[in-house]
Structure formats: structure tokens, C-alpha cells
N, C-alpha and C positions, 0 to 999 in steps of 0.2 A: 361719498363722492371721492374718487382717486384725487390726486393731484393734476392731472393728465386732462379729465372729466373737468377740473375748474379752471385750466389753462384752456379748455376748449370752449364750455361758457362764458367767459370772460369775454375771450376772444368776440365769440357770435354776438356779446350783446354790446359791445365795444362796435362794434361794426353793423349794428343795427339801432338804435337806441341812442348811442354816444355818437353816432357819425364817424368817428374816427378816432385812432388814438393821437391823444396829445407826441409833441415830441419828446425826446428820450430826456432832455435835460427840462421842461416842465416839469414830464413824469417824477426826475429824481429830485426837483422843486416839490411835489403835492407829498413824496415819501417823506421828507425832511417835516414837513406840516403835520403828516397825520401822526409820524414818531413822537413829537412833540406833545400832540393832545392825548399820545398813549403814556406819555410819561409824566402827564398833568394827574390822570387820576391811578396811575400806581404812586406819584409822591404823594395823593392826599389820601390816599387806602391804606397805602401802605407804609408812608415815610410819616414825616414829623407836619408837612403841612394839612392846615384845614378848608374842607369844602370849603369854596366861594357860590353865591347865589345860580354863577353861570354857568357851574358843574352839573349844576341839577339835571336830570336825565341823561347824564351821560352816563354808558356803558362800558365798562372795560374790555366786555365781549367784543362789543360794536367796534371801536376802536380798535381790536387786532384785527379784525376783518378788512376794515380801510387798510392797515397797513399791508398786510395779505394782498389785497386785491391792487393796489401799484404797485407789488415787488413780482407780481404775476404779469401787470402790466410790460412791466418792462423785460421779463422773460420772452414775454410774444413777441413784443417790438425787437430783441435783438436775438431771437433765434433759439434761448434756451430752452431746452428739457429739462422742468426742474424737478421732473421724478429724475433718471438721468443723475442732474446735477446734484441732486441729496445723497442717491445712492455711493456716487464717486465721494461725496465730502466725510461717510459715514467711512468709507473705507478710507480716507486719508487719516481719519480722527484713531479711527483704531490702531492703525502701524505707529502710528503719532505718541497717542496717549495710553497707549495699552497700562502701563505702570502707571504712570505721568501722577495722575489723581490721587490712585493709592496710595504712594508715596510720599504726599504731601503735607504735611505735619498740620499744616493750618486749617485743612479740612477733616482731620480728625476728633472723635468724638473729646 
């Protein structure tokens, strides 16, 4: 699935299914929510905390997906292309950071 393909399913099932999309300042209220429970179980995957009982079947996968799907949300609602806008951010990064990385003492082995 392109990025374009899940801007475009979202969309249809948003507008069939969902009724409608929420507004732009809910939608950045549900992203702030689902960033949260994504960063629930990379601190206890990944960081120093441990499971709690009501972690239990939560998915890491599942949890970028939500995240994914209202940051797609809110592409639709305000007009972006975010094939488009990936390609421009990929070409800001490179003029950007061509050396930037490399030269970074802290990221070296």
C-alpha cells in the first residue's frame, strides 16, 4: 500500500464507517493520546519501566498504526499530500544534513 492508497482508504472509511471526521484540534487531541500509549510500551520494551497488568495485549505494531492513522487523518482534513510532503522533507533533510550526522562525534562508533 502506497502512502497515497492509505490517504485514500482512510479517507473512504472515515466517510463511511466513521461518519465523519472528527475536527482538526480533536484529531491533534486523539494524536497526543495515541503518542502517549506508543510511548507506554517502548518505555517498558524498551526503557527501565515494567509491564503493568493493563499493558497486556498491547501491541507496539498496533500502536504505530493509531498513530499513523490520525497523522493521515489530519493530512486529509487539511489538504496534505504526504507522499508529496515526505518527498520535500527527504529533500530538505539531505541539503540539511548531508555531513551534519557524519560529523558528529557523539554518533561515532
Amino acid at each position: 500500500m502506497t502512502i497515497q492508497q492509505a490517504q485514500n482508504e482512510v479517507d473512504q472509511w472515515i466517510k463511511t464507517v466513521g461518519v465523519r471526521y472528527f475536527n482538526e484540534l480533536t484529531n491533534l487531541g486523539i494524536l497526543m493520546e495515541e503518542v502517549g500509549e506508543l510511548s507506554r510500551i517502548l518505555v517498558r520494551k524498551y526503557g527501565e519501566q515494567s509491564f503493568k497488568k493493563s499493558d497486556e495485549g498491547k501491541e507496539l505494531s498496533d500502536e504505530l498504526a493509531d498513530v499513523f492513522w490520525v497523522l493521515i487523518c489530519l493530512a486529509n482534513q487539511t489538504g496534505v499530500d504526504l507522499t508529496d510532503a515526505l518527498q520535500k522533507n527527504f529533500e530538505k533533510k539531505n541539503l540539511r544534513d548531508t555531513m551534519r550526522h557524519k560529523n558528529n562525534e557523539k554518533l561515532k562508533p
